[in-house]
N, C-alpha and C positions, 0 to 999 in steps of 0.2 A: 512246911512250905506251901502245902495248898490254901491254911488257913490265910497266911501272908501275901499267897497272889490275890485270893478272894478277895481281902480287904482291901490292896493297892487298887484292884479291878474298878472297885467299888467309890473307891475315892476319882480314879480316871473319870470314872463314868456322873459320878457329879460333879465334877473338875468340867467336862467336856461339856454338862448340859445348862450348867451356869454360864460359859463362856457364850455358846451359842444363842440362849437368851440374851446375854450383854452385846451381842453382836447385831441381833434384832434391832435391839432398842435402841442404840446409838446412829442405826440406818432409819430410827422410826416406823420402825415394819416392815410388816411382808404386807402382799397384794392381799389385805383379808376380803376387795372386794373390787368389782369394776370400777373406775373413776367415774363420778355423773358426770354428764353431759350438763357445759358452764350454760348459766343465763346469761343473755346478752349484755349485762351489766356487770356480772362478776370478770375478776381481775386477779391472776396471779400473784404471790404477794412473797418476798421471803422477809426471814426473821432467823433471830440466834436464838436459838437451842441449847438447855444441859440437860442431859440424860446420866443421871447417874443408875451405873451398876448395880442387880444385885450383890452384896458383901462379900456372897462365895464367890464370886468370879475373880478376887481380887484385883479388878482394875480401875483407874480411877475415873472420876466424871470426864465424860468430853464433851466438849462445843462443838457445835459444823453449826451449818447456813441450812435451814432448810426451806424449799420452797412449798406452801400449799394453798387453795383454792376454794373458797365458799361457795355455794350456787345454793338457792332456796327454788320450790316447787309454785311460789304468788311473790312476782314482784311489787303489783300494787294491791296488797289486802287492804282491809276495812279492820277499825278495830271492833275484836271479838273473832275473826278471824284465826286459826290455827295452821302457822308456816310450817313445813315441813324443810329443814336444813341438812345440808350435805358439807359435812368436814372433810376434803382430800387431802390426803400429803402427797405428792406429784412427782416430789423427787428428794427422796430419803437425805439425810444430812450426811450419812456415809455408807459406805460397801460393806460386805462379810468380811470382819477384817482376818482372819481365821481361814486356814484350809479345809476345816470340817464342812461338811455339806447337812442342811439344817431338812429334817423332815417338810410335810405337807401339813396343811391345818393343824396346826401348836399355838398359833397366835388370836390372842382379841383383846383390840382397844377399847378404850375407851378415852372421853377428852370434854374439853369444855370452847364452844363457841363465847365470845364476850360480845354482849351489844351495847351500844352508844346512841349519843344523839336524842332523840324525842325518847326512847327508850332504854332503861340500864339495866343490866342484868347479866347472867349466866345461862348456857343453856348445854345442858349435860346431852352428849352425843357418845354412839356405842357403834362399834363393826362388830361382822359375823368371826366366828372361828373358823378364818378359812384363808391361805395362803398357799402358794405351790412351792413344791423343794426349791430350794436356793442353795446353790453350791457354794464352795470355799470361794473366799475372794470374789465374789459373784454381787453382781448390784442388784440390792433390794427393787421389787416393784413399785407399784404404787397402794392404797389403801384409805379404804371412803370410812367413816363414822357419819350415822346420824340422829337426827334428833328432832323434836317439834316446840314453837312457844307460841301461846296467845298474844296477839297484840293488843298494847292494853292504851296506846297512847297514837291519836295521829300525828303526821309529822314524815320527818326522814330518819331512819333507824339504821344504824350501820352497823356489820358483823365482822369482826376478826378473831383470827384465830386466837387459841386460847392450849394451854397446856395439857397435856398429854400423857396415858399410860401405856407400855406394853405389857401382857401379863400373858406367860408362856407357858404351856404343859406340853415340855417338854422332858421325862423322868421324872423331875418335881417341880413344883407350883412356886411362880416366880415373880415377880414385878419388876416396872423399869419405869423409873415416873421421868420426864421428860418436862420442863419445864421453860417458859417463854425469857428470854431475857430481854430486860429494858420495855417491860409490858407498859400498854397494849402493844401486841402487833400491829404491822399495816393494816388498813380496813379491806379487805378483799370484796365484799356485797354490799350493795346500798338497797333496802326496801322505799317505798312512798307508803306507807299507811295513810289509807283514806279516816274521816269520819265516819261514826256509825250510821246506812241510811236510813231516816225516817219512813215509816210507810206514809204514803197520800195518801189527805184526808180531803182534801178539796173537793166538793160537794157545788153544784149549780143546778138550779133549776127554775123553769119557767113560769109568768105567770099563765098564759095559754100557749098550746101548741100548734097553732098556726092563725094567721090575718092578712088581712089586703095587703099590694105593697105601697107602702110607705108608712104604714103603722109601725108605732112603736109597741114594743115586747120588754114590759117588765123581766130582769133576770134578774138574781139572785145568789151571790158566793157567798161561801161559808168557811172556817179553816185554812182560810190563804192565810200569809204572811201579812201580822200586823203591819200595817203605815207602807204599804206597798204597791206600788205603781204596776194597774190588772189591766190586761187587752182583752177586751171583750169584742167578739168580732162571728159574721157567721159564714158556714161551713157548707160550700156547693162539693160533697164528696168529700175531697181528702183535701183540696184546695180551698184557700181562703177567697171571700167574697170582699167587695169593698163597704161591704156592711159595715163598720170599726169606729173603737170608739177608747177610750181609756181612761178608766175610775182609781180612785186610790182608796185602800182597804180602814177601815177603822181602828180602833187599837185591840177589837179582838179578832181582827184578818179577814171581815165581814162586808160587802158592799151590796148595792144596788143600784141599776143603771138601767138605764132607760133607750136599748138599741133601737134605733130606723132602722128594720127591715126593708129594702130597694129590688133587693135581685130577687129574680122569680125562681133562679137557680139553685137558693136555698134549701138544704137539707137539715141543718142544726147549728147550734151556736155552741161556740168554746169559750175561756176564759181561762186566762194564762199569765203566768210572772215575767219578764224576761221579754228578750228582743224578738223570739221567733220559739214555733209551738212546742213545747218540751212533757210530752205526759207526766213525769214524775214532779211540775211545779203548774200544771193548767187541772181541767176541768172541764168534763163534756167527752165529746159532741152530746146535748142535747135534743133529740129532735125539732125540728120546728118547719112548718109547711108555709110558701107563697103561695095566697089563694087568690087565682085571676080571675075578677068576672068577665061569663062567658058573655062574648058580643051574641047577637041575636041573628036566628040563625046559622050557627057553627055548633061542630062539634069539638072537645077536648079530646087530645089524644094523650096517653100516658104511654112510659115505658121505665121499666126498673131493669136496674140491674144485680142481682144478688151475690150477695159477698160469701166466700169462701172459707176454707181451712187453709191451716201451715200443715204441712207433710211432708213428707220424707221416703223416701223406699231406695233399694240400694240392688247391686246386680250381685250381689254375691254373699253369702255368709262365713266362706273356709277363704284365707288366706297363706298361699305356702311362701316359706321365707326358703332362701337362698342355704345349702349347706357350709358347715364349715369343719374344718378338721382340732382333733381333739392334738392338745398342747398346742396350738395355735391360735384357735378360738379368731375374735375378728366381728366386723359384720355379716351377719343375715338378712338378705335387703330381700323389699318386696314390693308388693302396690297394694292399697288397699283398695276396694272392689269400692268403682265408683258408687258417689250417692246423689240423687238427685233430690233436690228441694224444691216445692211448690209452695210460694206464699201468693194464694189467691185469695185473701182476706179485704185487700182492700182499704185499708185505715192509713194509720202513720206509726204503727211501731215495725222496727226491724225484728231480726230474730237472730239466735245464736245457738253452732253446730261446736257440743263439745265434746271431748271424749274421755274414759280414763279407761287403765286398763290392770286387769291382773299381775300376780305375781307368774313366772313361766313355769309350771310344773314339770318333772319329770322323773328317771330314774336316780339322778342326781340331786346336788343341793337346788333348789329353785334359781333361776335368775331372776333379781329383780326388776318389779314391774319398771322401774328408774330405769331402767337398763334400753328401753324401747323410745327411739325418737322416731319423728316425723317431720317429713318438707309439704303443706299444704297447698294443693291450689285450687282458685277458684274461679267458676266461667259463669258470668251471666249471660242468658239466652237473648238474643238482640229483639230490641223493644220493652224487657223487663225496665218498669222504673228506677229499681233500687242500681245499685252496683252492689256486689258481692268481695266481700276484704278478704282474704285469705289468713288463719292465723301462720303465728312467729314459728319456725321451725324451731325443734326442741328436743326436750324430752316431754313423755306423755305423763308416766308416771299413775301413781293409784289416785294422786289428787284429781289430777286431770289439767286438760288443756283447752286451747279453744283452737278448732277445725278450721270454722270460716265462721263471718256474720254478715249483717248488713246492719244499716244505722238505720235511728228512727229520720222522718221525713215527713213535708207535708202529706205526700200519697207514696207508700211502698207496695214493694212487690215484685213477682214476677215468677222465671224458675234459673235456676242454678245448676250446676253439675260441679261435686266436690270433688276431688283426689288428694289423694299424700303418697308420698313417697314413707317405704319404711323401712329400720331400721333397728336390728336388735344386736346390743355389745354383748359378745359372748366369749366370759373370761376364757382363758387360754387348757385350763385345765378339767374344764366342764365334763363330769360322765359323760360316753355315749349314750345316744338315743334321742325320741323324741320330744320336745316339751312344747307345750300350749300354755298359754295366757289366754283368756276372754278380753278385748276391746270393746265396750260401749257406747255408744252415741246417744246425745242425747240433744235435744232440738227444743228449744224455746225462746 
């Protein structure tokens, strides 16, 4: 008799661990991790589902509707660029159908993103081993997989979901493939892939650096865009003069033109593609000096002004977030310690505050860095040229985001005062204790 209960025992107990796994997997999983935080372009999406059982569970495939959500870390990359993709499933196809109540961390997915559009392909996505107890009859949470692809094509690239494993250790090693019906899915994310940019080669230079006014000033481009219509114009600081004039390039993107210097305001000459100044398609400022002769009797007064650095400094380095209760979890809100930016440069480019941030360490599993958003804002100090954009509330992520910027212009500048508001998802089952992430900034 005892050998007989052993063995019935025996059979219950993988009778019971196969069912619990078929149970999983027909819910599409447990919570193996936070849900990310959607990009403003992602879109909830459902689709049918079959999940077939493992064999020992003897039960047969089932259909449900599941609904799940893509969001990527760069909505507008460049190609050669490496996306970082977030697969959720939001809301399982079905419940425990089962009274058995299913351990903690037994579960990890894994799955497939499909892309479309400018770009085709597959992109294998994986979650952690990590879900909280779920009881009998009990509705599955939710569960992120991720993954990364190079962009290899500009264009518009679209992501839908793609089929799916559960693979459970729970007593023994299991699988539950889950598969899309009537594929593709909905498209839940749209990317823009840009072109790869070019660096500038645009190259100007003068025959002399300075003469009377009304003399003309040999100049000289190199590296512009073949058969291209160039403004050649000069430069009193950061503003233009009505020095101006407009050449068209050769067929190796070469001219020579021949400016009337007029204003004695002059500082240097630019030369540019395009309707108004764009460093990444001009060229310059060059120096160049109005030399006025001096009437007789008088003296020349001068006065310069010297240009500056971009910088940064901040009022704080420790930020404490809000606590939360353990089986609850939730957000951890907080502020990040204002940061003040100085662009006393003086020219025409803007500049850009971005950040990324660690994974959150502690005695527990990490939370991840995915897991920390931000609501930015930004104040220009009155009189600063520029205005100051504040970035997209989000997630921060290990890729990173952007803070705030300012755009380029004929003359930028000024000073700014950033903040964001923060916020860290912290799954419901998380160990006590403390955990830290590092946040960086980075300014250029």
């Amino acid at each position: 008799m005892a050998i007989t209960r052993s063995r019935a025992a025996t059979r219950r107990r993988r009778w019971t661990a196969a069912l619990g796994a078929t149970a999983l997997a027909v819910a599409a999983g447990g919570a193996l991790a936070a849900p990310a935080l959607a990009t403003e372009s992602s879109t909830p999406v459902q689709f049918e589902t079959r999940c077939v059982p493992p064999p020992i569970a003897q039960i047969p495939p089932i259909t449900g509707t599941t609904t799940a959500e893509i969001t990527v870390d760069k909505a507008a990359p460049k190609v050669g660029d490496t996306v970082t993709v977030t697969y959720t499933i939001t809301k399982p196809a079905a419940s425990n159908p089962v009274d058995l109540a299913l351990p903690a961390d037994i579960m990890t997915p894994t799955g497939k993103v499909v892309l479309g559009g400018a770009q085709t392909g597959q992109i294998n996505v994986t979650g952690p081993k990590k879900n909280p107890p779920v009881p009998g009859k009990g509705s599955f949470p939710a569960f992120s997989m991720t993954g990364t692809f190079t962009v290899t094509e500009p264009g518009s690239i679209t992501l839908s979901p793609g089929d799916y494993n559960i693979h459970t250790s729970y007593l023994m090693e299991l699988d539950t493939p889950c598969t899309v019906l009537n594929p593709p899915a909905p498209v839940s994310e749209t990317v823009e892939a840009g072109p790869v940019t070019s660096p500038n080669a645009r190259t100007l230079a003068l025959e002399t650096s300075s003469g009377d006014p009304g003399v003309r000033v040999t100049v000289t481009g190199t590296k512009f865009t073949p058969l291209a219509e160039v403004t050649v114009v000069g430069r009193a600081g950061g503003a233009e003069t009505a020095d101006k004039m407009l050449v068209t390039t050769d067929s190796e993107g070469g001219f020579v033109a021949r400016l009337k210097v007029n204003d004695v305001a002059t500082t240097g000459v630019v030369a540019y593609e395009g309707g108004a100044w764009d460093p990444e398609k001009g060229a310059g400022p060059v120096k160049y000096k109005v030399v006025v002769p001096t009437p007789p009797n008088s003296q020349t007064l001068t006065a310069a002004v010297n240009a500056g650095e971009l910088s940064m400094s901040q009022a704080g380095d420790a930020v404490e977030l809000s606590a939360v209760d353990f089986g609850t979890g939730g957000a951890a809100t907080g502020a990040l310690k204002t940061v003040t930016v100085k662009d006393f440069r003086g020219g025409p480019a803007g500049w850009s505050l971005t950040g990324k941030v660690t994974d959150f360490a502690g005695p527990g599993d990490p939370i991840g860095a995915g897991n920390l958003s931000w609501t930015p804002a930004c104040t220009a100090k009155a009189g600063s040229p520029s205005v100051c954009v504040a970035g997209s509330a989000g997630p921060v992520g290990s890729a990173g985001a952007t803070l705030a910027s300012t755009a380029n212009g004929t003359l930028t500048g000024g000073e700014f005062t950033v903040d964001a508001g923060l916020s860290l998802d912290i799954p419901a089952f998380t160990a006590p204790g403390s955990y830290a992430g590092v946040l960086t900034l980075t300014l250029s």
